[in-house]
N, C-alpha and C positions, 0 to 999 in steps of 0.2 A: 504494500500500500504506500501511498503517498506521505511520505510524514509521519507513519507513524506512534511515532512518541508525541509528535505535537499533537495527532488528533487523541491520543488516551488523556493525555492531560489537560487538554480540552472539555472531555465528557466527565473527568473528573473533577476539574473546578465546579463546572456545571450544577453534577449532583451535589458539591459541596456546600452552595447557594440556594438549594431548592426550596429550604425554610421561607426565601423571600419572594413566592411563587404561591398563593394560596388560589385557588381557583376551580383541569383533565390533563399440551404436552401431555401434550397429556400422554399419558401411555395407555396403548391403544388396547393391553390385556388386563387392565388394572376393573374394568367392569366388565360382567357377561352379557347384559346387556343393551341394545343398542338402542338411539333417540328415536324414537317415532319420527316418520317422514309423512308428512301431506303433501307430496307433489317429487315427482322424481327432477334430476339435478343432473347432470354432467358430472361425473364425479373423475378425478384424478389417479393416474394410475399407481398402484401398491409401491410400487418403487421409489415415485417420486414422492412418498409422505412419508419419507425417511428423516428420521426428528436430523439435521444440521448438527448438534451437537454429538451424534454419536463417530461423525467424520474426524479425521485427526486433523490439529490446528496444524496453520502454516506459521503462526506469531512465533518469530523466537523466544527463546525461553527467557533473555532478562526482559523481555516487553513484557510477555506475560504474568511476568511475577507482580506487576504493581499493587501496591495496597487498594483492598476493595474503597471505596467509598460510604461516606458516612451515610444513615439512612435518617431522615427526619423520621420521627414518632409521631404514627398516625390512630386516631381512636380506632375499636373497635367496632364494626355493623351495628348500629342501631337497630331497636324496634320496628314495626309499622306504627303508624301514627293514629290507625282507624281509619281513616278517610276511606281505603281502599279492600277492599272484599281479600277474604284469607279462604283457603283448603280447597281450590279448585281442582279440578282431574288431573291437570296439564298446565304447564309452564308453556305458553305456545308464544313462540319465538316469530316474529313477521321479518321476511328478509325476500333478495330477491337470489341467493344465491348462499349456498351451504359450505363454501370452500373456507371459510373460517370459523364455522361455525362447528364443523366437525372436531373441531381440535379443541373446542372449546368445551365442549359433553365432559370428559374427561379431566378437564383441568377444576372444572366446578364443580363435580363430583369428588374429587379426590379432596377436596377440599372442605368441601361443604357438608360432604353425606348426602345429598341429594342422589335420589336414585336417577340413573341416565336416561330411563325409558320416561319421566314424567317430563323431559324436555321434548317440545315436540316442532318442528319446525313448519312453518307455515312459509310459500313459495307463493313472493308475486308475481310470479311469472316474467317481469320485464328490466331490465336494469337502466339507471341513467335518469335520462328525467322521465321517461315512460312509467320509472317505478313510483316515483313522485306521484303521477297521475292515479296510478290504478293502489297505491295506499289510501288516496281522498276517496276510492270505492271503497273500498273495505272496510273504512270509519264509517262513513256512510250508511252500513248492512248494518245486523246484526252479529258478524263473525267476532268469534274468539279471538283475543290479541291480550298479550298481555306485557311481552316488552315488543319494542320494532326498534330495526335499524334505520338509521336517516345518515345521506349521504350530504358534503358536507357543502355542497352546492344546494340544497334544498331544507336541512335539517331546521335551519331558525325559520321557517314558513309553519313548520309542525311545532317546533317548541311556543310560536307566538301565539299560539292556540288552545286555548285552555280545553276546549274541548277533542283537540288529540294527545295533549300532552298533559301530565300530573307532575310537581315536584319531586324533584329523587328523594326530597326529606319525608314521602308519604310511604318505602317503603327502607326510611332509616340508614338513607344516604346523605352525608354530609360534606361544603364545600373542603372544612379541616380534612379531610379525607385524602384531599389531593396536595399534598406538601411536596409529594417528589415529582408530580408531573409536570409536563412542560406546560407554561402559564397558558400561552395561547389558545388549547385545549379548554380551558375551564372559563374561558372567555364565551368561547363559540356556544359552551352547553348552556349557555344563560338567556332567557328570551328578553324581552325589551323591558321589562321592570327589576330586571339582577337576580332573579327566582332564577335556581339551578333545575333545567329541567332535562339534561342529557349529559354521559360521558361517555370516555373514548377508552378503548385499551390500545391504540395506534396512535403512530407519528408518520406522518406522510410525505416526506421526504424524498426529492427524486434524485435519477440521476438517467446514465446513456448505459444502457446494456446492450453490447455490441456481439456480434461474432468471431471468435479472436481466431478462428479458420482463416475466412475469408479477411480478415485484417491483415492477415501477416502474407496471403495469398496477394493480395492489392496494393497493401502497404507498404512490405516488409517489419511490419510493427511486431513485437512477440511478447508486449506486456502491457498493463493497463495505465504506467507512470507514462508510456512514449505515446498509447494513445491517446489521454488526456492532454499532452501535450498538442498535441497535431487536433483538436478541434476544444482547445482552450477558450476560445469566443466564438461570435453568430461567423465572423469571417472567415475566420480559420476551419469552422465545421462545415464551409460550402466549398471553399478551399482544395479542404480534404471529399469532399466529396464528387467534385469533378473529376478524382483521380480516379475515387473508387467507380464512378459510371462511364469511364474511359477505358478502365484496366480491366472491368467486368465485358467489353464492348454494348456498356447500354442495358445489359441485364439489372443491375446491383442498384437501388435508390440507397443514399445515407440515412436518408428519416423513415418511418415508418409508415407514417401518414400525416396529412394537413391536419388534422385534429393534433395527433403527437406534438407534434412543432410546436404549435397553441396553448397547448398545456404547460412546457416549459416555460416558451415565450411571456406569455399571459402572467403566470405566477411567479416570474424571475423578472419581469421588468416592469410589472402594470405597478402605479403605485398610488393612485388614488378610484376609488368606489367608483363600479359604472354609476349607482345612483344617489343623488347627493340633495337632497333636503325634498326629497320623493320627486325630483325631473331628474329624465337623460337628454344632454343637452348635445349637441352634434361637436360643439367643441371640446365636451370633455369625454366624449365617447374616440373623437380622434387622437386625444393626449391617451389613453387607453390603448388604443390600436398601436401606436407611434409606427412605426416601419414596415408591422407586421403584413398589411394585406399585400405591398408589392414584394418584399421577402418572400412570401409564401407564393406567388403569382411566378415569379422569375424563376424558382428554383424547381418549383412545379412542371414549368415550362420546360426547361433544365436536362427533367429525366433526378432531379437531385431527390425528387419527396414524392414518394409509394403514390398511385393511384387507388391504394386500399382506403377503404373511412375504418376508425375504430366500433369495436362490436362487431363487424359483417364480419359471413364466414372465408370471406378472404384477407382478414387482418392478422391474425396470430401466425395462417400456415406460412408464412414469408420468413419466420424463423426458420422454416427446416430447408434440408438440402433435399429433399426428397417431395414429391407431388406436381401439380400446375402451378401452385405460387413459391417453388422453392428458388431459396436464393434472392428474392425480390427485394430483400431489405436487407442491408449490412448491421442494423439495430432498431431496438422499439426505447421511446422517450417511456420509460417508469416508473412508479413510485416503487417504495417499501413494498406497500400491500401486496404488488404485482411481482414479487422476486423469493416466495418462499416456496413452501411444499402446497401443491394443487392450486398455483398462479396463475395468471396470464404467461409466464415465463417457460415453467411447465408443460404448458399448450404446444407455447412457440417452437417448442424443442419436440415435439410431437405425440403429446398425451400416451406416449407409451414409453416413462419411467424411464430405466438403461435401454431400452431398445430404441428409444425414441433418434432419429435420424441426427438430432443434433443435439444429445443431450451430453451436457458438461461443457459443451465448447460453445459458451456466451462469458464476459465476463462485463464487471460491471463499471463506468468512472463516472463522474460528478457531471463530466460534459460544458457546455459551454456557458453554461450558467446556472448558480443556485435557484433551485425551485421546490414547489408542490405540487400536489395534484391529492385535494382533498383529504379523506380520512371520512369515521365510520362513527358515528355517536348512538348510543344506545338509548333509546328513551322509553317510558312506562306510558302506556296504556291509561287513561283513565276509569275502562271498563275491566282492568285486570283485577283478576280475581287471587291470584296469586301474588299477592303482597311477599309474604317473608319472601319465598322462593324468588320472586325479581330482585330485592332485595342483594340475597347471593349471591346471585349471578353476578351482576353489575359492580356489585365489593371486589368479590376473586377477580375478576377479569378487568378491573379500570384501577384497583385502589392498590391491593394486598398484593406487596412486595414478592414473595414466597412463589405465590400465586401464577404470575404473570413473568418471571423466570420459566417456568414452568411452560408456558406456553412459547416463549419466547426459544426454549429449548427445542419443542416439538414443531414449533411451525417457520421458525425464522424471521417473524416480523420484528417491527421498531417500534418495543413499548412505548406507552405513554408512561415511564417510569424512570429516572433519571438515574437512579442508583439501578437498577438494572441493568440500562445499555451502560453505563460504565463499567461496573463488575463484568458487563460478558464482551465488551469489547477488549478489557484491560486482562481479563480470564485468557481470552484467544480460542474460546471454547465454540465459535459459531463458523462453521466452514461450509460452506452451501455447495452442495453436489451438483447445485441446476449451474453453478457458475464456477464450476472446475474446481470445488473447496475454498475458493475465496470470500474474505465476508463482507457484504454486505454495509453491515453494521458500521465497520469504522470508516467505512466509503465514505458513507451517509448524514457521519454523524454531527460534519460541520455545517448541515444544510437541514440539520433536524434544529442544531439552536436557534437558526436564525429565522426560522418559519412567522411569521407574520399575516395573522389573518383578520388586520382590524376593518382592511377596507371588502371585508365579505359582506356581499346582502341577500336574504332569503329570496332573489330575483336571479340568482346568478347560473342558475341549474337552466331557465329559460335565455338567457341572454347570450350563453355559451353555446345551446342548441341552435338557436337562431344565426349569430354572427357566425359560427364552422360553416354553415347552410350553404349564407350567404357567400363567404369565401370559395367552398367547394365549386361553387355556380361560375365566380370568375374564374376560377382556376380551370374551369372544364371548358369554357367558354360561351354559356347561357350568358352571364352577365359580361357587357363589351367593355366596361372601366371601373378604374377603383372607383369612381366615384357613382356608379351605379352599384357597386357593391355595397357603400355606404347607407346609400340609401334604401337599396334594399332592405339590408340589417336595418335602421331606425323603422322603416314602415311597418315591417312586420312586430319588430316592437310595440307600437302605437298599437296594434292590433291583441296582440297577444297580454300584453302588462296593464289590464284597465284601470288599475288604482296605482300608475306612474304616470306623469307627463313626460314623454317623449317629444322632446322639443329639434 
């Protein structure tokens, strides 16, 4: 890695600070049985949910030896408060996808005593802002819910809502709780009156997960400090991408997709709220944009950035060397979330574990610019009937140190836990098998402190949908100029956002 020692000592000041932050593994034989499912999932193949931890570290051994880091003292689970109905069948969990959620049976179980089969998973069938849409159905009905996930483009639309969301103090959640998490987490779970009404067990933190085949095939590059080098800024990463669509003859794009781009771009350079005292105003929606729609226009152009969109089923196979989209992309723009056991990563690599076409040979750098891309907030149910048990859940998996190690072993994510990713950075105990035993973790860790999520608005899950749209359109050549594209993105705005002026 990069720096090494400066990034351990980094993550360990950090957790050493976490007092002034108040705010947001299971093993797989450890129960016989398994969570009820209400809708089948995609699920990941045996191999690749290989806990990271059980791989041998690459950290040499005085890196690894550093002193763990200090843990702030956090109370124990509270009661339910009454507000919220207790002793239902089922803990029914709303989500639009189970690839985290598997890991998490286990880990809340072993912890809590909760039997595995009383979680039961509820599938909204859509992800992105589709799922946005088809959870306001389900509030809507009369179905069972009792915690849901919100994504973090849409989450404060649900928390602002008394009647989708309850306070986590109704099932004996507290803000004290979160001493070691990262501040900006426990910002986002709060709705517009400072009522905590959502946490996170995630840090969403991205970076460039490349092909180190095809790099070193294109490049000559044979490590992640030389490719980091070679697309260190936006110029440098077109740069080097000319070379790779040269040296490929035309097969290889650098980016993954116009979407990909947008997500680093967007969250590495956007610095103030598309919506600012409830107007989006066309000059502060172009201060937003700044470069991005001809960047993405030229490079498109190019042959530099995938003809894939994210979600379609031709976006992940571009990872593998094998199929109709193989080879198509030299890397996918990622977060955290997307780099563990039963990822997008995963996928890319060919949903089939070691046999998969390109599994282990992705690795992962920072890329051209510190960014995010979201994160996952847990929130309660107003109709849940399972009080205590949401309660546990949301402790072990957002709060409880012990806990979320634990998960952090088995799944490879980036707690929302400061003393965690320090100890398992500074440990050298996380070697990720999807990215050739390299970790992840201290890649990431300089782009997990500086995560900054003050200018997000519960409008942003719509605004992202609409302006990719819009982009996609010039870049394909429906729309004839940027400045039709502009427009586009504001009208459908105006159309779409009725309680925003769109100016």
């Amino acid at each position: 890695m990069n720096n090494l020692k400066k990034t351990l000592a980094l993550v360990a000041a950090l957790a050493m600070t976490a007092t002034a932050f108040v705010g947001c593994g299971g093993k797989d034989e450890s129960s016989t049985s398994e969570p009820a499912t209400e809708a089948t999932t995609e699920a990941a193949a045996d191999e690749s949910s290989e806990a990271p931890a059980d791989e041998s570290s690459e950290a040499p051994a005085d890196e690894s030896s550093e002193a763990p880091a200090e843990e702030a003292s956090i109370p124990a689970l509270g009661t339910p408060d009454g507000t919220l109905a207790d002793g239902g069948d089922a803990l029914t969990i709303l989500c639009w996808t189970e690839d985290d959620l598997k890991f998490m049976y286990d880990v809340v179980a072993d912890a809590s005593g909760m039997d595995k089969s009383k979680m039961v998973y509820k599938n909204v069938g859509s992800a992105g802002g589709e799922a946005n849409e088809k959870y306001a159905q389900v509030f809507a009905s009369d179905e069972d819910v009792d915690l849901y996930f919100c994504d973090a483009d849409w989450n404060k639309a649900y928390q602002n809502n008394d009647e989708y969301s309850a306070p986590l103090a109704a099932v004996g959640i507290s803000e004290d709780m979160y001493a070691n998490a990262y501040g900006y987490t426990v910002a986002m779970g709060k709705d517009n009156n400072g009522v905590l009404k959502g946490a996170t067990w995630q840090v969403a933190a991205g970076g460039y997960a490349y092909r180190t085949d095809l790099a070193e095939e294109y490049l000559g590059i044979k490590t992640p400090e030389d490719m980091q080098a070679a697309i260190s800024d936006w110029d440098a990463f077109w740069a080097t991408a000319a070379t790779v669509y040269e040296k490929s003859g035309g097969a290889t794009a650098m980016a993954d997709s116009v979407d990909g781009v947008w997500r680093a771009y967007s969250n590495g350079n956007r610095t103030s709220a598309w919506v600012q005292d409830g107007t989006i105003t066309a000059d502060n929606a172009k201060a937003c944009l700044g470069d991005f729609i001809n960047m993405a226009k030229t490079n498109y152009d190019a042959g530099y950035i995938s003809t894939a969109s994210q979600w379609t089923d031709d976006w992940l196979p571009q990872g593998m060397s094998e199929g109709t989209q193989a080879n198509k992309t030299m890397g996918f723009f990622f977060p955290t979330w997307s780099l563990g056991a039963g990822s997008q990563l995963s996928q890319a690599e060919g949903e089939e574990g070691k046999d998969g076409s390109t599994y282990g040979m992705f690795n992962i750098v920072a890329g051209p610019t510190s960014w995010f891309w979201g994160g996952t907030w847990i929130c309660v149910s107003p109709k849940c009937d399972n009080a205590t048990e949401a309660g546990q859940f949301i402790y072990y998996m957002t709060a409880d140190t012990a806990s979320m190690q634990a998960y952090v072993d088995a799944k490879g994510d980036f707690v929302n836990n400061k003393i965690v990713m320090a100890n398992t950075v500074a440990a050298g105990t996380n070697s990720n098998p999807l990215l050739g035993g390299q970790d992840q973790l201290a890649v990431l860790a300089d782009a997990a402190a500086g995560i900054d999520m003050s200018i997000a608005t519960e409008y942003d899950a719509t605004i992202n949908t609409t302006l990719q749209s819009a982009i996609k359109k010039y870049c394909e050549g429906t729309l004839a100029s940027e400045e039709d594209c502009v427009n586009e993105f504001l009208d459908k705005l105006s159309e779409s956002l009725t309680d925003v002026t769109v100016e």
